[in-house]
C-alpha positions in Angstrom: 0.0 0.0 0.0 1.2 3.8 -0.8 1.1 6.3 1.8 -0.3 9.5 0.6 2.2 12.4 1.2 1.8 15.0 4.4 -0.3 17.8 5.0 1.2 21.1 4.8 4.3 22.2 6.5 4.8 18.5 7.6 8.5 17.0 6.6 6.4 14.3 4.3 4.8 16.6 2.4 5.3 16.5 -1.4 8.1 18.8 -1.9 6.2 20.5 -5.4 3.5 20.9 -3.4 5.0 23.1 -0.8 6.5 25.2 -3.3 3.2 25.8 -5.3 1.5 26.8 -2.3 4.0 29.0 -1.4 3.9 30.4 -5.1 8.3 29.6 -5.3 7.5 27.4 -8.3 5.2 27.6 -11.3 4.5 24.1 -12.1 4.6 20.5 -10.6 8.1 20.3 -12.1 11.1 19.0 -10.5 13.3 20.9 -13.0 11.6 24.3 -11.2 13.1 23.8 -7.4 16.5 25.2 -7.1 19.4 23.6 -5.0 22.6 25.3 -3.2 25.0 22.5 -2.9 27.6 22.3 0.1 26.2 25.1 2.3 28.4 24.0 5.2 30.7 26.9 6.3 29.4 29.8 7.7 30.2 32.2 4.3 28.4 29.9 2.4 25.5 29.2 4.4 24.7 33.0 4.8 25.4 32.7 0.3 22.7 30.1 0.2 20.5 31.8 2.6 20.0 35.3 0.6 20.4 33.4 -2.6 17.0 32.1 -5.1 17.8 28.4 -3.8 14.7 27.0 -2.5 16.5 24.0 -0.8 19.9 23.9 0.7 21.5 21.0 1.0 24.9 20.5 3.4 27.0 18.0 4.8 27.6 16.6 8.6 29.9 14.9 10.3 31.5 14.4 13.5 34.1 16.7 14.8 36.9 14.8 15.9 37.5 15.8 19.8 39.7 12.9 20.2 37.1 10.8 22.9 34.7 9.7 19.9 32.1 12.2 21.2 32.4 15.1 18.9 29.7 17.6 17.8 28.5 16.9 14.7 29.7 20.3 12.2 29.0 21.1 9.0 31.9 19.6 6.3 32.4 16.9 3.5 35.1 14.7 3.8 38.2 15.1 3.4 37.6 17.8 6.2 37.0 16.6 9.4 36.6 20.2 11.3 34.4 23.2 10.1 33.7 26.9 11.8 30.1 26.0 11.4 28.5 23.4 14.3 24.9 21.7 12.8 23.5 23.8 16.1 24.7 27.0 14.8 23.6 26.1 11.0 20.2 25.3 12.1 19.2 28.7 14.0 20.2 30.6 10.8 18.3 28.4 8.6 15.3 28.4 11.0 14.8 31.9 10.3 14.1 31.6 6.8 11.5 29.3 4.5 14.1 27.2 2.6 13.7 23.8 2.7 17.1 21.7 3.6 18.8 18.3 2.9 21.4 16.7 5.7 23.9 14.6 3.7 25.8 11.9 6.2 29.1 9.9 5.2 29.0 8.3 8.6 26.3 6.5 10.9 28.1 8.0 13.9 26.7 11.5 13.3 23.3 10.4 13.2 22.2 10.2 16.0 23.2 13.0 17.4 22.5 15.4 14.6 19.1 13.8 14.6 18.3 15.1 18.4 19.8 18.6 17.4 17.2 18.2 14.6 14.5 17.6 17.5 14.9 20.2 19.3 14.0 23.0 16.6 11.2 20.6 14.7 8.4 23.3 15.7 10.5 26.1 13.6 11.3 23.4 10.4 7.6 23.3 8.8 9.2 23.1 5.5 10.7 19.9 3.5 13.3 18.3 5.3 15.5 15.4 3.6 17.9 13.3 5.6 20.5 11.9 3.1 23.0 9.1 3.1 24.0 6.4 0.4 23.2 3.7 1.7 24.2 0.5 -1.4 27.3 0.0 -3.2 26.6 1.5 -6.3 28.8 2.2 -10.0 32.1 2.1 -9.7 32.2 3.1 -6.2 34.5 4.2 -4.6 34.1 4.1 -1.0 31.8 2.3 1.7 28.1 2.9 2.1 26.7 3.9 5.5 24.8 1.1 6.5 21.6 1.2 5.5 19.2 -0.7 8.3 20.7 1.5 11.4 20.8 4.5 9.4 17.1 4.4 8.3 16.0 2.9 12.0 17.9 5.7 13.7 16.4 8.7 11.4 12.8 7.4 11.4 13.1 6.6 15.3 13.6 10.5 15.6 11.3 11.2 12.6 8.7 8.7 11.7 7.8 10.3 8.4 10.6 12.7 7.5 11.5 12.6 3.8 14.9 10.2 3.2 17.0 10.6 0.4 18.6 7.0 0.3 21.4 6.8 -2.6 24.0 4.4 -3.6 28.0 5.0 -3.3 29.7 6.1 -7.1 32.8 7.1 -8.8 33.3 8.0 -12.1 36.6 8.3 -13.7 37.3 10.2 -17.1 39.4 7.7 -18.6 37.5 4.9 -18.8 33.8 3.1 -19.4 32.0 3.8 -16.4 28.9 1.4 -15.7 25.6 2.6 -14.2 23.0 1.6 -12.4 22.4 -1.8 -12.6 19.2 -4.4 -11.9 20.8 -5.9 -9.0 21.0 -2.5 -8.0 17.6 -0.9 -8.1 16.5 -4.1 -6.9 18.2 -4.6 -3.9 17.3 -0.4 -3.6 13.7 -1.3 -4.0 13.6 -4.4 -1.8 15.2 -1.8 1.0 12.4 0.7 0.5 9.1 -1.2 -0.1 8.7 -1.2 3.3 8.7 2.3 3.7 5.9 4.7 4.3 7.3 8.1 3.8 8.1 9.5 0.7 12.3 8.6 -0.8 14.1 10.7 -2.9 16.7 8.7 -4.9 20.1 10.8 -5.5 21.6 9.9 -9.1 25.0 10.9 -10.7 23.9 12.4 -14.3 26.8 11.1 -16.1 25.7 7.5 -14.9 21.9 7.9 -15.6 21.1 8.5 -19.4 22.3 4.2 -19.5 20.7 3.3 -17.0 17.0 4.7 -17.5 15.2 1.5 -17.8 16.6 0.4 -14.5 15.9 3.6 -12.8 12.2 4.3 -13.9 11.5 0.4 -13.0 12.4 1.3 -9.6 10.5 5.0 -9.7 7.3 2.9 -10.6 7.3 1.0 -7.8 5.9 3.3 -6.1 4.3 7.0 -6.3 6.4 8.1 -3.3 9.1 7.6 -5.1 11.7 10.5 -7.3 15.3 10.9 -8.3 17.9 13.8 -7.6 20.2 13.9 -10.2 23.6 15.3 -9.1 27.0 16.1 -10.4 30.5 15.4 -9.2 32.7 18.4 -10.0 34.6 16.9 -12.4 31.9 14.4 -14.1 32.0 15.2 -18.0 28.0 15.1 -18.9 26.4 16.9 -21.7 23.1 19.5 -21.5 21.9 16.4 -24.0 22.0 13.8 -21.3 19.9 16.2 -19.2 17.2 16.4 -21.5 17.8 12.5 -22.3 17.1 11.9 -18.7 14.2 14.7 -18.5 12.3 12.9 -21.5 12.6 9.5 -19.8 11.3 10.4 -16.8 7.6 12.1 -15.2 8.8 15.6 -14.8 7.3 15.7 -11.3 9.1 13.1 -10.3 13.0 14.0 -11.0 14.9 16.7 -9.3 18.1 18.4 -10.6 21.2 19.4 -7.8 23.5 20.6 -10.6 26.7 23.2 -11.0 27.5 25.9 -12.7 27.5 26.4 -16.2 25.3 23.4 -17.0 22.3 24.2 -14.9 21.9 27.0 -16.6 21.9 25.6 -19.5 19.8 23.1 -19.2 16.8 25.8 -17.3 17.2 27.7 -20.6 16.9 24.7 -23.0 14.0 23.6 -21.1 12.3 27.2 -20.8 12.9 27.7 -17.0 13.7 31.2 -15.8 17.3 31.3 -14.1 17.4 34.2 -10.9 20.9 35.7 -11.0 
């Protein structure tokens, strides 16, 4: 059975929904929500917070204070220290309407970053994702966070918070790189069906346009289902790909994280206004 999404203001709501109530978007388009990627230091969280994004997304991890017991911060690995604590990060971004996407590398943060989370959960009636890649994915290059604790933890705190549940990747530019593959999505799938809340799944573009078939398989599964299609900095991908993927796929179901100068591109192929 499907669980229908949230009411309003409630972390399960559908996140096109919010936006069109809020009048931030003009359609039930994934293509129209905008993303600020790596909001994590102070400078760039106060960037993200006066910029158009309507959902910043940001990294945490434990700050190493050499008993195991840190406070998680605000950084993506390799740094392990950050002049941003997910405390301070979360009273700025309480006072404004954006909606926000935790990313964690680690199940050790978790928990901890989960009862920060609690304590300002009256203030956060807007989306709220809770990410980690949770599968072994395309050529991957480093472990998943385990997937059972992580997803017992979060919905312990947060019964029907949004998750974003991904798989790990690499991609190298010298050589064939293979997507996502059947035993993928299915073990994906298999990990989900259980679920009631609605899950986002984050996708690298340059592995998606080959792997369509396996990827809407798995978005018809269920209509709480969508992707987030994301970029690594160096991934070589083509505005082509991007309106490969966007033909292959229910437009309200696919959202796209993307850098500089292809999203641009891509909003003006596809007729989107871009905010400077």
């Amino acid at each position: 059975m499907t669980a229908l999404a949230g009411g309003p203001g409630s972390w399960s709501e559908n996140i096109l929904q919010y936006f069109l109530r809020r009048n931030q978007i003009a359609a039930e388009d994934g293509a129209e929500v905008t993303w600020y990627h790596a909001a994590n230091h102070k400078a760039q969280l106060r960037e993200a917070l006066s910029s158009p994004a309507l959902m910043i997304e940001a990294d945490v991890l434990l700050a190493s204070d050499g008993s195991g017991h840190g406070q998680p911060v605000m950084a993506h690995p390799p740094e392990t220290s950050s002049d941003n604590s997910l405390q301070e990060w979360l009273a700025e971004v309480t006072k404004s309407s954006k909606g926000i996407k935790l990313d964690f590398k680690s199940l050790a943060a978790v928990a901890p970053s989960m009862a920060l989370l609690k304590g300002v959960e009256e203030r956060l009636q807007r989306p709220v994702w809770i990410n980690a890649d949770v599968l072994p994915g395309p050529n991957a290059d480093r472990r998943a966070v385990e997937a059972r604790p992580f997803i017992d933890t979060v919905t312990s705190f947060f019964p029907d918070v949004t998750l974003s549940l991904g798989w790990t990747t690499g991609w190298h530019a010298e050589k064939a790189n293979e997507g996502y593959s059947w035993p993928m999505v299915r073990q994906m799938e298999h990990l989900c069906r259980e679920l009631q809340q609605p899950v986002s799944f984050p996708v690298r573009v340059a592995l998606v346009r080959q792997s369509c078939p396996e990827l809407r398989w798995l978005l018809e599964k269920s209509d709480r289902y969508s992707l987030t299609v994301w970029t690594g900095k160096d991934d070589n991908y083509s505005v082509e790909d991007l309106l490969y993927i966007r033909d292959c796929f229910d437009k309200s179901k696919v959202f796209y994280d993307l850098l500089e100068p292809q999203n641009h591109e891509f909003k003006q192929a596809i007729g989107i206004k871009v905010d400077a």
